[in-house]
PQR file with spaces between the fields and no chain letter, atoms N, CA, C, O and H, PARSE charges and radii, in Angstrom:
ATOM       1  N    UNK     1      91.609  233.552  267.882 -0.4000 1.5000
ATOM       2  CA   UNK     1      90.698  232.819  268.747 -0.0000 2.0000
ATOM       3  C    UNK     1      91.378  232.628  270.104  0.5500 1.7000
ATOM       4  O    UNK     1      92.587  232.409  270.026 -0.5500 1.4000
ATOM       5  N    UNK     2      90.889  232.664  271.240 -0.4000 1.5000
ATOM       6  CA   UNK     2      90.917  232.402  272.547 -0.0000 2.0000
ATOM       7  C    UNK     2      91.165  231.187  272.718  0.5500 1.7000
ATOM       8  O    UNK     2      90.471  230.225  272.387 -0.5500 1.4000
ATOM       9  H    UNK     2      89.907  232.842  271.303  0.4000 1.0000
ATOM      10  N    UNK     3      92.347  231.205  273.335 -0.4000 1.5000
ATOM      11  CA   UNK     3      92.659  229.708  274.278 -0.0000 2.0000
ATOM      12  C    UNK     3      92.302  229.701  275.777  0.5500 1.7000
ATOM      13  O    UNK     3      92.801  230.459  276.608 -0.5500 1.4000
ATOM      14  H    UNK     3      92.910  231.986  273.604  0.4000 1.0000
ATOM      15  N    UNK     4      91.426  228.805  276.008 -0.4000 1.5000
ATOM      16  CA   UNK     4      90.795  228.572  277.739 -0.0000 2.0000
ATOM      17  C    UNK     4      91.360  227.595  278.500  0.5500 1.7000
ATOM      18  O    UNK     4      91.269  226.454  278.045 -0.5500 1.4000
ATOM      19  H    UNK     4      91.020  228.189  275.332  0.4000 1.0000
ATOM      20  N    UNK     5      91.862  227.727  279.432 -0.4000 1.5000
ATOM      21  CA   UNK     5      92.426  226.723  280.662 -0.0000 2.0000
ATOM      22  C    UNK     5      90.878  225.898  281.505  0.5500 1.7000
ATOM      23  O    UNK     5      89.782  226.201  281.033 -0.5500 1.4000
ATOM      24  H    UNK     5      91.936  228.653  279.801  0.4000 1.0000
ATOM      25  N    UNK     6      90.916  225.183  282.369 -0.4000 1.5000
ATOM      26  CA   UNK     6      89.874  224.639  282.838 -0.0000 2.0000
ATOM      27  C    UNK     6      89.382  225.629  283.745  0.5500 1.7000
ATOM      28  O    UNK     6      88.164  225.809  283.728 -0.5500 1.4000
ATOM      29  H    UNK     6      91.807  224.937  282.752  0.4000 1.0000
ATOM      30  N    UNK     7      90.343  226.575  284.842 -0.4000 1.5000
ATOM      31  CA   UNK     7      89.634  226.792  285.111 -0.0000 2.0000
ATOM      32  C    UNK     7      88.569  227.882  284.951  0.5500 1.7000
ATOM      33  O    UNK     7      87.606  227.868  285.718 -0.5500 1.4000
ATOM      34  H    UNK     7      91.332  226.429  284.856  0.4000 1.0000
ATOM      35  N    UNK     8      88.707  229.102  283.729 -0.4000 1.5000
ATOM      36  CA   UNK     8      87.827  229.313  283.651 -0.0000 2.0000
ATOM      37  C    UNK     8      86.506  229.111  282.764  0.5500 1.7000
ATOM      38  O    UNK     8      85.633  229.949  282.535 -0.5500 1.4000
ATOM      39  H    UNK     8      89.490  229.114  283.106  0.4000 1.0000
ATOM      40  N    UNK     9      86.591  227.713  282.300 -0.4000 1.5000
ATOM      41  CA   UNK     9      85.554  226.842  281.988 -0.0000 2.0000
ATOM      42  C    UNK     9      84.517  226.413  283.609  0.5500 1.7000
ATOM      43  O    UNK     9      83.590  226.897  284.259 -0.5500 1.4000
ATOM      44  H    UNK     9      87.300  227.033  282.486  0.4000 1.0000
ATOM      45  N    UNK    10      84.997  225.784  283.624 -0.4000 1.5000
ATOM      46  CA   UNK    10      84.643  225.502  285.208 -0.0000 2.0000
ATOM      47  C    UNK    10      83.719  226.467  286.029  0.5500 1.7000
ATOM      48  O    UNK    10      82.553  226.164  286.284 -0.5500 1.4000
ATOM      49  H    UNK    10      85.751  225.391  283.096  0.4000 1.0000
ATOM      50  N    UNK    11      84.499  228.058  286.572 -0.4000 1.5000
ATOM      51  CA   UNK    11      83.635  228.501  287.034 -0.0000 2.0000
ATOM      52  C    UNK    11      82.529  229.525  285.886  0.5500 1.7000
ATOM      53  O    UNK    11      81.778  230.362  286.388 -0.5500 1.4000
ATOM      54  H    UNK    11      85.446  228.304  286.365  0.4000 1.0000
ATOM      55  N    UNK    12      82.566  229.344  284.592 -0.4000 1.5000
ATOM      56  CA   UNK    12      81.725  229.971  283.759 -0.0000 2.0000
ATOM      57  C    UNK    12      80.556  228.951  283.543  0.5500 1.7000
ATOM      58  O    UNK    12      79.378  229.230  283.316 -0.5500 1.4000
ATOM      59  H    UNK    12      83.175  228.665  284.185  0.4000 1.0000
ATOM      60  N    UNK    13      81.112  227.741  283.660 -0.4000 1.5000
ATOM      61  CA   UNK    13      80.054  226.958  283.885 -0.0000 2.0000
ATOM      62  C    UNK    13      79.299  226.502  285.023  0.5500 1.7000
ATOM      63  O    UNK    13      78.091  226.265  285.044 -0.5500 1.4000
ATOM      64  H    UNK    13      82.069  227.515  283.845  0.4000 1.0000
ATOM      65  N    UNK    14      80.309  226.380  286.176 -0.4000 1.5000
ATOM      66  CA   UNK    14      78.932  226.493  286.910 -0.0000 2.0000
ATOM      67  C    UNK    14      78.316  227.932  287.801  0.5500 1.7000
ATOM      68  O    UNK    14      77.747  227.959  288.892 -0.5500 1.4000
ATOM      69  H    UNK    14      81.290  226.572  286.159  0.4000 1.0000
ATOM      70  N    UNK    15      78.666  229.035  286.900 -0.4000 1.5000
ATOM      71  CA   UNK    15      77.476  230.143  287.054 -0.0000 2.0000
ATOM      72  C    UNK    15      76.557  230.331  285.981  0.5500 1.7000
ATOM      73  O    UNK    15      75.869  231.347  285.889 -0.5500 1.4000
ATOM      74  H    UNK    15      79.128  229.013  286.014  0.4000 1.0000
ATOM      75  N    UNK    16      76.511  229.139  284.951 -0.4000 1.5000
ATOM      76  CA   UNK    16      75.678  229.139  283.758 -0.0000 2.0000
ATOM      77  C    UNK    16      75.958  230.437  283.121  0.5500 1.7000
ATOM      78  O    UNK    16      74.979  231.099  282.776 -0.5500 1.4000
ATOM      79  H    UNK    16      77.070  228.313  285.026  0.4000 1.0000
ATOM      80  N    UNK    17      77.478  231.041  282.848 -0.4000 1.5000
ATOM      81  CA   UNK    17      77.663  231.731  282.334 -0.0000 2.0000
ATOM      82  C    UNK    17      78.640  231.774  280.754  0.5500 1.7000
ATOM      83  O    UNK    17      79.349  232.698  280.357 -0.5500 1.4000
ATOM      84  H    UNK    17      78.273  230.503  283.128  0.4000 1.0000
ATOM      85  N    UNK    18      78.374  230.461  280.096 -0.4000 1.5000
ATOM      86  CA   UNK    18      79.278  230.247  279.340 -0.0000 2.0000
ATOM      87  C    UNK    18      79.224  231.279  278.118  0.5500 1.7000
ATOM      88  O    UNK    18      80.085  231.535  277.275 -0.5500 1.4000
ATOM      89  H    UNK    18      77.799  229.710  280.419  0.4000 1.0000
ATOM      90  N    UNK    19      77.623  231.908  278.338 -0.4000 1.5000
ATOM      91  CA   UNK    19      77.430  232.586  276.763 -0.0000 2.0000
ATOM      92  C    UNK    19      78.503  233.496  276.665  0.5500 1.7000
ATOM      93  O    UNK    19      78.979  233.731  275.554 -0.5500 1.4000
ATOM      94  H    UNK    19      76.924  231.699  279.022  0.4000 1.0000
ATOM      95  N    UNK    20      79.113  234.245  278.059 -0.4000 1.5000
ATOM      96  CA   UNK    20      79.909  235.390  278.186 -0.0000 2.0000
ATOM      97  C    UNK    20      81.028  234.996  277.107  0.5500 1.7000
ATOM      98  O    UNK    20      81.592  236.044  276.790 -0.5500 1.4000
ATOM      99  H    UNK    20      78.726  234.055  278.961  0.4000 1.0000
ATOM     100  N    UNK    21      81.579  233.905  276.412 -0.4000 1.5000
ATOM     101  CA   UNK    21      82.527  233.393  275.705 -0.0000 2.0000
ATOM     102  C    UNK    21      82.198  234.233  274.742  0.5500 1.7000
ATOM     103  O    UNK    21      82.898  235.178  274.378 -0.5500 1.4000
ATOM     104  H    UNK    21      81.121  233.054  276.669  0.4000 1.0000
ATOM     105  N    UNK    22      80.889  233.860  274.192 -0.4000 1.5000
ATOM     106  CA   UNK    22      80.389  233.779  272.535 -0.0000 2.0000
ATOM     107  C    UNK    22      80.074  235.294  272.885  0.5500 1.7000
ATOM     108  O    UNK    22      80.315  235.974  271.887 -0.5500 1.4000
ATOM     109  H    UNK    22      80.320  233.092  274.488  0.4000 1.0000
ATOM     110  N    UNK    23      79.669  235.987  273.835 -0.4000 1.5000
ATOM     111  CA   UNK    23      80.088  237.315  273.596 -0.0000 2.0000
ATOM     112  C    UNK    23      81.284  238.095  273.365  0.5500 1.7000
ATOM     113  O    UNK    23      81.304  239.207  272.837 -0.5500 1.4000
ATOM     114  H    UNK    23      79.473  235.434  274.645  0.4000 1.0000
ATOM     115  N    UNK    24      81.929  237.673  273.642 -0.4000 1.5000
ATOM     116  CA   UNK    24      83.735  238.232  273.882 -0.0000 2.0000
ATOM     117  C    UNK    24      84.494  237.862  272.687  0.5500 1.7000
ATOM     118  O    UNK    24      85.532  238.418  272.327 -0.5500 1.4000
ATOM     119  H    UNK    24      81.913  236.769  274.070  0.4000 1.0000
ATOM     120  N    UNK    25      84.036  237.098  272.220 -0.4000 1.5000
ATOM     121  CA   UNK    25      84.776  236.015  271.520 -0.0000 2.0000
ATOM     122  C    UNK    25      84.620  235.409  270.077  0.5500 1.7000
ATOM     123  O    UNK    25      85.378  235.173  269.136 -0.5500 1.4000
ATOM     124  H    UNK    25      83.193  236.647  272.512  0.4000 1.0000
ATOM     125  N    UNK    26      83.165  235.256  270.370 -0.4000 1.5000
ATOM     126  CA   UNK    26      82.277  234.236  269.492 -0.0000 2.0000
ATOM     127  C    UNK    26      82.559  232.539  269.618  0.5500 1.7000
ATOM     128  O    UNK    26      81.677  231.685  269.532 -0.5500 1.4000
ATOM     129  H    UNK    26      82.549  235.448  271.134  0.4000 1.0000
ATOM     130  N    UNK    27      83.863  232.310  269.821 -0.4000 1.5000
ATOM     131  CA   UNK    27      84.341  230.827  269.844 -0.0000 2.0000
ATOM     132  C    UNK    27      85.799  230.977  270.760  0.5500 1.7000
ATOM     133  O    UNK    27      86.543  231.944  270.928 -0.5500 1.4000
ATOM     134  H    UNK    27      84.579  233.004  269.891  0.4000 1.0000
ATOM     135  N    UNK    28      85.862  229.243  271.385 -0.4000 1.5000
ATOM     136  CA   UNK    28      87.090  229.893  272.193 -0.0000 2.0000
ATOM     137  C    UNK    28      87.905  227.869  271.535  0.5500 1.7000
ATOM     138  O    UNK    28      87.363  226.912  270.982 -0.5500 1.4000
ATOM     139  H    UNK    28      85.258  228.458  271.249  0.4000 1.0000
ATOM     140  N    UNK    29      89.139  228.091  271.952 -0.4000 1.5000
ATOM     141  CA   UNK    29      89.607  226.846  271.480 -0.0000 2.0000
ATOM     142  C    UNK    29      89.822  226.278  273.112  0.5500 1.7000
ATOM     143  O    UNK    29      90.302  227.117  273.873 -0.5500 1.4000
ATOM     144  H    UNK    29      89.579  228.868  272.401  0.4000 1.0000
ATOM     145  N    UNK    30      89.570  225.209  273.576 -0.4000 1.5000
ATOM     146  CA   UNK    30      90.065  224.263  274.345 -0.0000 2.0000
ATOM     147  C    UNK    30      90.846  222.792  274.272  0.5500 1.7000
ATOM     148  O    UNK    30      90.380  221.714  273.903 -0.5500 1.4000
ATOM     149  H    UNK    30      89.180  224.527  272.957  0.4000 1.0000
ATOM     150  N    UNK    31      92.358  223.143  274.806 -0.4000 1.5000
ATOM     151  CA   UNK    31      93.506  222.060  274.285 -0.0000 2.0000
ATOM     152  C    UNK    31      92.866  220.214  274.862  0.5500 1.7000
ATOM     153  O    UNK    31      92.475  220.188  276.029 -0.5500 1.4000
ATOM     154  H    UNK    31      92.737  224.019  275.106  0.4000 1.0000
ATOM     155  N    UNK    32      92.797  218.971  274.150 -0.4000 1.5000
ATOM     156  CA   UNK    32      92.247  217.869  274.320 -0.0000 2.0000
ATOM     157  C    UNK    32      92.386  217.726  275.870  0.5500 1.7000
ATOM     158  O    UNK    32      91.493  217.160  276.501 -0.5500 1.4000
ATOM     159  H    UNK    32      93.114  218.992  273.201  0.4000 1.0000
ATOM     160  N    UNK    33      93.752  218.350  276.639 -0.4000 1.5000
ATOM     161  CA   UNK    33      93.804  217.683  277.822 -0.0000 2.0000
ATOM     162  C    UNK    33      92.678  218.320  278.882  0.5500 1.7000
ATOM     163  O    UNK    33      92.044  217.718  279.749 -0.5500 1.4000
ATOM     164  H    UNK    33      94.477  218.810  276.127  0.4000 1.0000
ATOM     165  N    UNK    34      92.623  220.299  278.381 -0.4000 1.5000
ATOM     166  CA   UNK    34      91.371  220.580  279.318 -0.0000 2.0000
ATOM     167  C    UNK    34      90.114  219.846  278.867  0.5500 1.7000
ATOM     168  O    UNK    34      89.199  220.014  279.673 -0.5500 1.4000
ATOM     169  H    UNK    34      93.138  220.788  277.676  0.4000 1.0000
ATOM     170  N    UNK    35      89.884  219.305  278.127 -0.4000 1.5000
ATOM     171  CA   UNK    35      88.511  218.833  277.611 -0.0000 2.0000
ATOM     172  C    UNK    35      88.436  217.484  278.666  0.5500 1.7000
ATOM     173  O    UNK    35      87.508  217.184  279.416 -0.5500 1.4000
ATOM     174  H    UNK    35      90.628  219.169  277.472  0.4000 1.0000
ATOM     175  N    UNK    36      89.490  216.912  278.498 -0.4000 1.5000
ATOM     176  CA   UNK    36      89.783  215.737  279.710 -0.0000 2.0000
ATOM     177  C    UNK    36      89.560  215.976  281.065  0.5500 1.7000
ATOM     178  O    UNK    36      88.912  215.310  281.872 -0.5500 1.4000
ATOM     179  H    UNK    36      90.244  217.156  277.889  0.4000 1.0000
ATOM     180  N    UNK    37      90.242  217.113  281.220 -0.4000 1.5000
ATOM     181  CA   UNK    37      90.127  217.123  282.924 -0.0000 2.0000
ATOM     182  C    UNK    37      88.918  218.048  283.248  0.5500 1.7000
ATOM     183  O    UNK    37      88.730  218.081  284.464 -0.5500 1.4000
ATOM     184  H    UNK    37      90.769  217.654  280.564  0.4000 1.0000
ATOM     185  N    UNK    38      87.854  218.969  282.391 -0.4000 1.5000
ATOM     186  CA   UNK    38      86.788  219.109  282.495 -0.0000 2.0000
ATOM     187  C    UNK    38      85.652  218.534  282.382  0.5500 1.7000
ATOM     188  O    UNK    38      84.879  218.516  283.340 -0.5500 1.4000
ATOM     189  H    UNK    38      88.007  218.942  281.403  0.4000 1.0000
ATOM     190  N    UNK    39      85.355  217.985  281.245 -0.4000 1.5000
ATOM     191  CA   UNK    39      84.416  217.136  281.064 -0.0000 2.0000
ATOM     192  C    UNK    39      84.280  215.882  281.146  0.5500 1.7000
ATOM     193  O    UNK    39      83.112  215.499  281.204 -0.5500 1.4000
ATOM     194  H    UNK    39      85.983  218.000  280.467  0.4000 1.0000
ATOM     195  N    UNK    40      85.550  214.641  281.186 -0.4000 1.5000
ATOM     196  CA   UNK    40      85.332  213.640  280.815 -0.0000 2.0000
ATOM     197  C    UNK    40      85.898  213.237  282.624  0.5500 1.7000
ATOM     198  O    UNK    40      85.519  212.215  283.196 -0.5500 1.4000
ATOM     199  H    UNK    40      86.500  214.952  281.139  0.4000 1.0000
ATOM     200  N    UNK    41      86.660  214.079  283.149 -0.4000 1.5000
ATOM     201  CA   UNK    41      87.071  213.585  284.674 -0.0000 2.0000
ATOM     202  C    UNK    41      85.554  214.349  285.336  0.5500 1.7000
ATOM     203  O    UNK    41      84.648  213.719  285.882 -0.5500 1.4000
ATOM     204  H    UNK    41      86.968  214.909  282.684  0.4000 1.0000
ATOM     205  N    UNK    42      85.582  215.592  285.150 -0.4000 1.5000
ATOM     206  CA   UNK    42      83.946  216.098  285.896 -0.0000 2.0000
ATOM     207  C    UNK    42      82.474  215.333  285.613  0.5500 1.7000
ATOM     208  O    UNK    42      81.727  215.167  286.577 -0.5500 1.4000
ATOM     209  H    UNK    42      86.317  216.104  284.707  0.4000 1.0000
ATOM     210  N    UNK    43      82.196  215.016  284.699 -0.4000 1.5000
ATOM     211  CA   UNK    43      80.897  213.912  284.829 -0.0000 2.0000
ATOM     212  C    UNK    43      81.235  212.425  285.324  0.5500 1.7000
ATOM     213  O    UNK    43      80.268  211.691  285.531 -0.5500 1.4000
ATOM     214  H    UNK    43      82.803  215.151  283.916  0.4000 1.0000
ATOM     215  N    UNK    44      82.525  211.919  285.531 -0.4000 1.5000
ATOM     216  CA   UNK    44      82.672  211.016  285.889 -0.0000 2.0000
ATOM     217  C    UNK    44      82.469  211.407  287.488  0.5500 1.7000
ATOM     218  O    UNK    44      81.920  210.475  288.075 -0.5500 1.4000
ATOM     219  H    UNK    44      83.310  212.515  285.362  0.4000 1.0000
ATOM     220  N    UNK    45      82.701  212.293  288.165 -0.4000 1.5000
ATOM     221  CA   UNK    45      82.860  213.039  289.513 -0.0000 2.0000
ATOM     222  C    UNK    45      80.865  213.636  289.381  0.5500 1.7000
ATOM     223  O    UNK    45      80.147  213.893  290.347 -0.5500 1.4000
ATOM     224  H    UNK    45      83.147  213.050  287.688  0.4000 1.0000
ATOM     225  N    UNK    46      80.529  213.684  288.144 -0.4000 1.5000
ATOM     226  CA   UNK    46      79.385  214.126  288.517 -0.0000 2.0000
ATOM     227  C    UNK    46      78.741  215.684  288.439  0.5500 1.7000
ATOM     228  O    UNK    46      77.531  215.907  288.423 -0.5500 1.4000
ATOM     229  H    UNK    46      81.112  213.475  287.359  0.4000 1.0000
ATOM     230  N    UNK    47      79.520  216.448  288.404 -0.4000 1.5000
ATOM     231  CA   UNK    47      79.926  217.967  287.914 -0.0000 2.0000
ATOM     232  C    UNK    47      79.187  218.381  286.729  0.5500 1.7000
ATOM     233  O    UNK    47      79.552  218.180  285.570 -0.5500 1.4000
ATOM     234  H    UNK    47      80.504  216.267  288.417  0.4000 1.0000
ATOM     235  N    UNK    48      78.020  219.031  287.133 -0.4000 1.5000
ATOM     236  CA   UNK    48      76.913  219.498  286.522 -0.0000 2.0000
ATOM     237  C    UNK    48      77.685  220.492  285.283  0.5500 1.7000
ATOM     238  O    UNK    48      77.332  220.686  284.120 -0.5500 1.4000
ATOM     239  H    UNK    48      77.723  219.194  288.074  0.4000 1.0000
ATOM     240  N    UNK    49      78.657  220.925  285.909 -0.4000 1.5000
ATOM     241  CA   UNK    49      79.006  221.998  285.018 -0.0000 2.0000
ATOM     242  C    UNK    49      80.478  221.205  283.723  0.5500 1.7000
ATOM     243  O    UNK    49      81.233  221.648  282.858 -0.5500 1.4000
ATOM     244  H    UNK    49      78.943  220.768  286.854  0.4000 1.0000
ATOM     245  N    UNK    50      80.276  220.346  284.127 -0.4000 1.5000
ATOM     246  CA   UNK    50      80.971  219.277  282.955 -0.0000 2.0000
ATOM     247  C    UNK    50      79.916  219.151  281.727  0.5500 1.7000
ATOM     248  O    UNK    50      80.302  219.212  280.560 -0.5500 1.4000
ATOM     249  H    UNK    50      79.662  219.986  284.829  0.4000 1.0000
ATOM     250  N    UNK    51      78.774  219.001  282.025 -0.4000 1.5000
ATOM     251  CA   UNK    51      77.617  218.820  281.217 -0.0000 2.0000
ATOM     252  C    UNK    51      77.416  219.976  280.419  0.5500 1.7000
ATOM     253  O    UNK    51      77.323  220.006  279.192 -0.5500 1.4000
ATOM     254  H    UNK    51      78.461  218.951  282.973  0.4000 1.0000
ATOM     255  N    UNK    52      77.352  221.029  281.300 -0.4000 1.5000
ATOM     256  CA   UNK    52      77.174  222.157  280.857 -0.0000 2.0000
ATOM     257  C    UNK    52      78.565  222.770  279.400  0.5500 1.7000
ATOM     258  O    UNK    52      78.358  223.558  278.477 -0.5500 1.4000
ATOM     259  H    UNK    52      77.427  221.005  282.297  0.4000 1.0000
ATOM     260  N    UNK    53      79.609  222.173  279.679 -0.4000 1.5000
ATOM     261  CA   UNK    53      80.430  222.507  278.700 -0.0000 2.0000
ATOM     262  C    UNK    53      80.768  221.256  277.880  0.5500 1.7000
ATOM     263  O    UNK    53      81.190  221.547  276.760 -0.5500 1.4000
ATOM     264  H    UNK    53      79.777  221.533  280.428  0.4000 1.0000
ATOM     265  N    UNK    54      80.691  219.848  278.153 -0.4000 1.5000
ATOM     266  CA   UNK    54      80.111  219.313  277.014 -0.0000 2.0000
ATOM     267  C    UNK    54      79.138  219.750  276.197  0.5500 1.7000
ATOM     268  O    UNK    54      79.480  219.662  275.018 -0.5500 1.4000
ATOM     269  H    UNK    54      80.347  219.612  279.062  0.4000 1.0000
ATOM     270  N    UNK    55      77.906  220.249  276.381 -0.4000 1.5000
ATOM     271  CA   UNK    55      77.016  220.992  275.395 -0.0000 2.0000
ATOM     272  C    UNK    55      77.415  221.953  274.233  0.5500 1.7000
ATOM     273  O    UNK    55      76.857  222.057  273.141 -0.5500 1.4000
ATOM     274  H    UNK    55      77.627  220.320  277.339  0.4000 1.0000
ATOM     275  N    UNK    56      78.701  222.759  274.789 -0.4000 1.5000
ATOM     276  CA   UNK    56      79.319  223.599  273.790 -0.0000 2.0000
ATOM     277  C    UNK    56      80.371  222.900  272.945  0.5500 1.7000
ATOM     278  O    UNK    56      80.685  223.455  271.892 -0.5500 1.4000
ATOM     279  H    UNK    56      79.154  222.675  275.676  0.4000 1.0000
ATOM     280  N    UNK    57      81.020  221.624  273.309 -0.4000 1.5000
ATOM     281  CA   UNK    57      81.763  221.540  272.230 -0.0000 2.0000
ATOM     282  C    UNK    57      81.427  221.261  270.773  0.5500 1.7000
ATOM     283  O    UNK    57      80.524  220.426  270.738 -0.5500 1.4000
ATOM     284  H    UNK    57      80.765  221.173  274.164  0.4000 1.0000
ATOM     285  N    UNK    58      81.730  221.562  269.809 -0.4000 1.5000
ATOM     286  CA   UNK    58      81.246  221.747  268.454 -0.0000 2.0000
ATOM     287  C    UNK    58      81.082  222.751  268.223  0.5500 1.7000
ATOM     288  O    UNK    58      81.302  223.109  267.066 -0.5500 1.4000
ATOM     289  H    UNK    58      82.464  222.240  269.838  0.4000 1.0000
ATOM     290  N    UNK    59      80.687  223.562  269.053 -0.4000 1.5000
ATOM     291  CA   UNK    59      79.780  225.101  268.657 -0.0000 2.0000
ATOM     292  C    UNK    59      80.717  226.013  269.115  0.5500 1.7000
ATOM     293  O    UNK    59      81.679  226.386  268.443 -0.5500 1.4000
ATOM     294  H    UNK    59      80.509  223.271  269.992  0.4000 1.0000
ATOM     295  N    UNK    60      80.456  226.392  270.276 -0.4000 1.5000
ATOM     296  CA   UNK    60      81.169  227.576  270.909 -0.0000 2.0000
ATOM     297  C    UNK    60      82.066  226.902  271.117  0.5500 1.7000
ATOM     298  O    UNK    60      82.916  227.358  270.353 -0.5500 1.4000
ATOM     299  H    UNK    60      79.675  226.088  270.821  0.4000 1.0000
ATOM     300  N    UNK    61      82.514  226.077  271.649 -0.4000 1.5000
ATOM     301  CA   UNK    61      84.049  225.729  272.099 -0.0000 2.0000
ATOM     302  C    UNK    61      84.149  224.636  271.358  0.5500 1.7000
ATOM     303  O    UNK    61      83.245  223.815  271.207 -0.5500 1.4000
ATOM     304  H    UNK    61      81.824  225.706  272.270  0.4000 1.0000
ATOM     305  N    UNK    62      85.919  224.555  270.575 -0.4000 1.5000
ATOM     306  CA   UNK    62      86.049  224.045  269.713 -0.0000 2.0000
ATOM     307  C    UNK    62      87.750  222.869  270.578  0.5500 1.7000
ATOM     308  O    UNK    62      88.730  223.398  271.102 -0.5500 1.4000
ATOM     309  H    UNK    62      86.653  225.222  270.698  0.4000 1.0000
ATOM     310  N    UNK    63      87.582  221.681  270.464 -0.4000 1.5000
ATOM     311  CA   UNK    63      88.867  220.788  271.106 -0.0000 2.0000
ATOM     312  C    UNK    63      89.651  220.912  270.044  0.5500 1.7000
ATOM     313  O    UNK    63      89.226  220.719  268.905 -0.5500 1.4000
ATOM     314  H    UNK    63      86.786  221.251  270.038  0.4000 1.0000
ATOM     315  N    UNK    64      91.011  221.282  270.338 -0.4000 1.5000
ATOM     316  CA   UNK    64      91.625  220.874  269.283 -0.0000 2.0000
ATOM     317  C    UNK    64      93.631  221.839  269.708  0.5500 1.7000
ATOM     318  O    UNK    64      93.743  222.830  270.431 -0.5500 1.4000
ATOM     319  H    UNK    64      91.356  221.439  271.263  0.4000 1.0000
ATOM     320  N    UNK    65      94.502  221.317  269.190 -0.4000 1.5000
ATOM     321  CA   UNK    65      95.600  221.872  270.138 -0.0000 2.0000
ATOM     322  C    UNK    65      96.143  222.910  269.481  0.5500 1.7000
ATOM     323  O    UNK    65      96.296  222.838  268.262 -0.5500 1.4000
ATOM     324  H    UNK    65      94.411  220.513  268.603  0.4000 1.0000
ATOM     325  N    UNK    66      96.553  224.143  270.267 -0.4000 1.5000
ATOM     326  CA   UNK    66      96.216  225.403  270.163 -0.0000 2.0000
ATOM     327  C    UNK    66      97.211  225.644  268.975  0.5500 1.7000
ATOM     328  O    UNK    66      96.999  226.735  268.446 -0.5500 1.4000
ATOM     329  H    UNK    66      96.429  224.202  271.257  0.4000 1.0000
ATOM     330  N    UNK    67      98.136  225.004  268.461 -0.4000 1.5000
ATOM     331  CA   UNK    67      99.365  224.795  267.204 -0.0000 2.0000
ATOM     332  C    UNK    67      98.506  224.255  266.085  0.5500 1.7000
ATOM     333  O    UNK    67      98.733  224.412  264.886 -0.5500 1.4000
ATOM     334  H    UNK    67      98.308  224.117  268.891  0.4000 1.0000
ATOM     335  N    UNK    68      98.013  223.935  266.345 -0.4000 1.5000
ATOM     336  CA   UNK    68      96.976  223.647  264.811 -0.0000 2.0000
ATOM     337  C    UNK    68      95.648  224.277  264.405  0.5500 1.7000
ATOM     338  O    UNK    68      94.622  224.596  265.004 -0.5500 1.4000
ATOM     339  H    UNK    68      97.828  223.807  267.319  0.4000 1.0000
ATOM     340  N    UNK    69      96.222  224.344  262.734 -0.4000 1.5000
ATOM     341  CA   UNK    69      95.218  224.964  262.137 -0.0000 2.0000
ATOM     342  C    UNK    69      94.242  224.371  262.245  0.5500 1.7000
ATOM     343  O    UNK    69      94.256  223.222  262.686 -0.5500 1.4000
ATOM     344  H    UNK    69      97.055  224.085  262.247  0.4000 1.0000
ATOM     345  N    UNK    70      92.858  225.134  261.785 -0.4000 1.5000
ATOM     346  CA   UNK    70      91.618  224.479  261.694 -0.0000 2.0000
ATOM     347  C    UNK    70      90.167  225.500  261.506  0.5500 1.7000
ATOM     348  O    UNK    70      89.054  224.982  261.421 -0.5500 1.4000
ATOM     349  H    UNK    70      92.846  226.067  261.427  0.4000 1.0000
């Protein structure tokens, strides 16, 4: 499985291009701190595309740190 940094969360999200993951991929892992500084610092800032990748976690993108099983 794929490990993702923020930023290319960020600009996959805001070209509404996140499906390109679940094509490539099917699922990608993102470590708790990018989940922090994407989604939970970007909707606080307002960042449409924070929203946009909150929507995937559970599904396509999975939080969790890249040393552990799961």
């Amino acid at each position: 499985m794929i490990v993702l940094d923020s930023s290319p969360l960020i600009y996959l999200g805001k070209s509404n291009a996140l499906f390109i993951i679940r094509e490539l991929y099917r699922k990608a892992l993102i470590p708790p701190l990018v989940y922090k500084e994407v989604v939970e610092v970007g909707r606080r800032k307002g960042f449409e595309d924070a929203e946009a990748v909150k929507n995937e976690i559970g599904g396509l993108l999975i939080v969790q740190h890249p040393h552990e099983e799961g």
